[in-house]
TORKOL-4160 file (C-alpha; in steps of 0.2 Angstrom, whole numbers, padded with zeros to 4 digits, m for minus):
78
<pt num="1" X="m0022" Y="0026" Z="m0050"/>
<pt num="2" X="m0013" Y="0031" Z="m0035"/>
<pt num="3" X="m0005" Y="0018" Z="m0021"/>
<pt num="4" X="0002" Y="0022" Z="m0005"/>
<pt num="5" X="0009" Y="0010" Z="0006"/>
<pt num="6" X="0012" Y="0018" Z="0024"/>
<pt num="7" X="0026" Y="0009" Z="0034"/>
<pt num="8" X="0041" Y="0013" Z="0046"/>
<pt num="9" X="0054" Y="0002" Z="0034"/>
<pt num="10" X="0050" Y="m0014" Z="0043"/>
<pt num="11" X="0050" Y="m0029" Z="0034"/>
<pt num="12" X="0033" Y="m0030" Z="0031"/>
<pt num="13" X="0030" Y="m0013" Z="0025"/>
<pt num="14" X="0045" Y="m0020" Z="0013"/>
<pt num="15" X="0037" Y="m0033" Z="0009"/>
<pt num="16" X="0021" Y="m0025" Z="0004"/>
<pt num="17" X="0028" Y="m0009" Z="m0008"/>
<pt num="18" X="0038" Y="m0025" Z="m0017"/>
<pt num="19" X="0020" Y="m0034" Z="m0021"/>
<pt num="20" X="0012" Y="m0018" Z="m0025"/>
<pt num="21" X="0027" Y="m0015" Z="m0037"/>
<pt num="22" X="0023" Y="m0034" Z="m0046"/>
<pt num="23" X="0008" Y="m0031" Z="m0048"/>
<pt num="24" X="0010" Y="m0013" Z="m0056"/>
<pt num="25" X="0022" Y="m0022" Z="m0067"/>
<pt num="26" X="0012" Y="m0038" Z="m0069"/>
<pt num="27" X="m0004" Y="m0031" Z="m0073"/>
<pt num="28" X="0001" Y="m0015" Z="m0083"/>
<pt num="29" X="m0006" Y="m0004" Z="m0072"/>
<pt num="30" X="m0006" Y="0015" Z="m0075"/>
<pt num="31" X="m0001" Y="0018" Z="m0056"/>
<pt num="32" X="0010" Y="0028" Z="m0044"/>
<pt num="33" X="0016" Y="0020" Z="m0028"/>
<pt num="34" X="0021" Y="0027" Z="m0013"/>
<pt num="35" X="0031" Y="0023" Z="0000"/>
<pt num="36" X="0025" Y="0036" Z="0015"/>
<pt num="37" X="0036" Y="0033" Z="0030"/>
<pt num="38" X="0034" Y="0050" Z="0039"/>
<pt num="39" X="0024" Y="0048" Z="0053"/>
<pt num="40" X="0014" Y="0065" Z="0053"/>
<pt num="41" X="0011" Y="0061" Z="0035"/>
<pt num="42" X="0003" Y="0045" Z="0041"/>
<pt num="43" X="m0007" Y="0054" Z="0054"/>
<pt num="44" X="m0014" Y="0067" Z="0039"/>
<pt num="45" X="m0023" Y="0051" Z="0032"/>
<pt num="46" X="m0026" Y="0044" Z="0049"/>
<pt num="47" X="m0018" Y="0030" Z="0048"/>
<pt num="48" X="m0014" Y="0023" Z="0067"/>
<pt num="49" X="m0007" Y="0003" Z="0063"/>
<pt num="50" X="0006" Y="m0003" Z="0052"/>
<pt num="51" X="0008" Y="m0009" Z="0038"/>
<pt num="52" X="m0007" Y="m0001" Z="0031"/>
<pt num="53" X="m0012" Y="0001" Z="0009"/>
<pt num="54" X="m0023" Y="0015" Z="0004"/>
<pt num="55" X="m0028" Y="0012" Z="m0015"/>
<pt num="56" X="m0034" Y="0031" Z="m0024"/>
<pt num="57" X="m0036" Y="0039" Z="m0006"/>
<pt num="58" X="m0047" Y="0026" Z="0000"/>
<pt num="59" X="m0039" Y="0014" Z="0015"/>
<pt num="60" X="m0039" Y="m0004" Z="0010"/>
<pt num="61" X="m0029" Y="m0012" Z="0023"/>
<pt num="62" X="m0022" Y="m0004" Z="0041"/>
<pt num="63" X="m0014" Y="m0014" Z="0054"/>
<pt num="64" X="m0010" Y="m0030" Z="0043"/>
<pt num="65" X="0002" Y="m0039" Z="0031"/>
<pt num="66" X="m0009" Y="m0042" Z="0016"/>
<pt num="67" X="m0003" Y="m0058" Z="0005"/>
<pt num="68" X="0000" Y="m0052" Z="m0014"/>
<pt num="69" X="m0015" Y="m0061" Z="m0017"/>
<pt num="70" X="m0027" Y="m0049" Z="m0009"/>
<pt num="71" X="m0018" Y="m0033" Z="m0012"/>
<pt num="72" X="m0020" Y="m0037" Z="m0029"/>
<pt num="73" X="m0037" Y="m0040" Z="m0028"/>
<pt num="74" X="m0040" Y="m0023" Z="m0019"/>
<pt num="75" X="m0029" Y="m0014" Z="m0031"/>
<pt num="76" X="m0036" Y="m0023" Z="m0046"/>
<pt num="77" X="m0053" Y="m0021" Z="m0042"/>
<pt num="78" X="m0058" Y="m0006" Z="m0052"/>
């Protein structure tokens, strides 16, 4: 499994790596996480609002904080 969470280093991009890292941990998860703060990165996957969560190259959240609740249910999911 694969995570990426797309962010410019604001608080709640911060904020949103950190949950995706408990849950990883929480849930032993066989996951990579990525941070992807370069903005023509960003634009590759067409991501336009920040913070955004794309779970194994599909887009799971744009635009949004997302509580740890309901990142871990779209990470969890599968």
């Amino acid at each position: 499994m694969n995570i990426k969470v797309f962010g410019a280093c604001c608080s709640k991009c911060t904020m949103m790596y950190g949950y995706a890292e408990e849950i990883i941990k929480e849930q032993g998860l066989d996951a990579t996480l990525d941070k992807v703060t370069d903005i023509k990165e960003q634009m590759k996957y067409g991501i336009m609002s920040l913070p955004a969560l794309m779970v194994d190259e599909k887009g799971v959240s744009s635009g949004r904080m997302l509580s740890k609740k309901d990142m871990e249910k779209a990470i969890c999911k599968k």
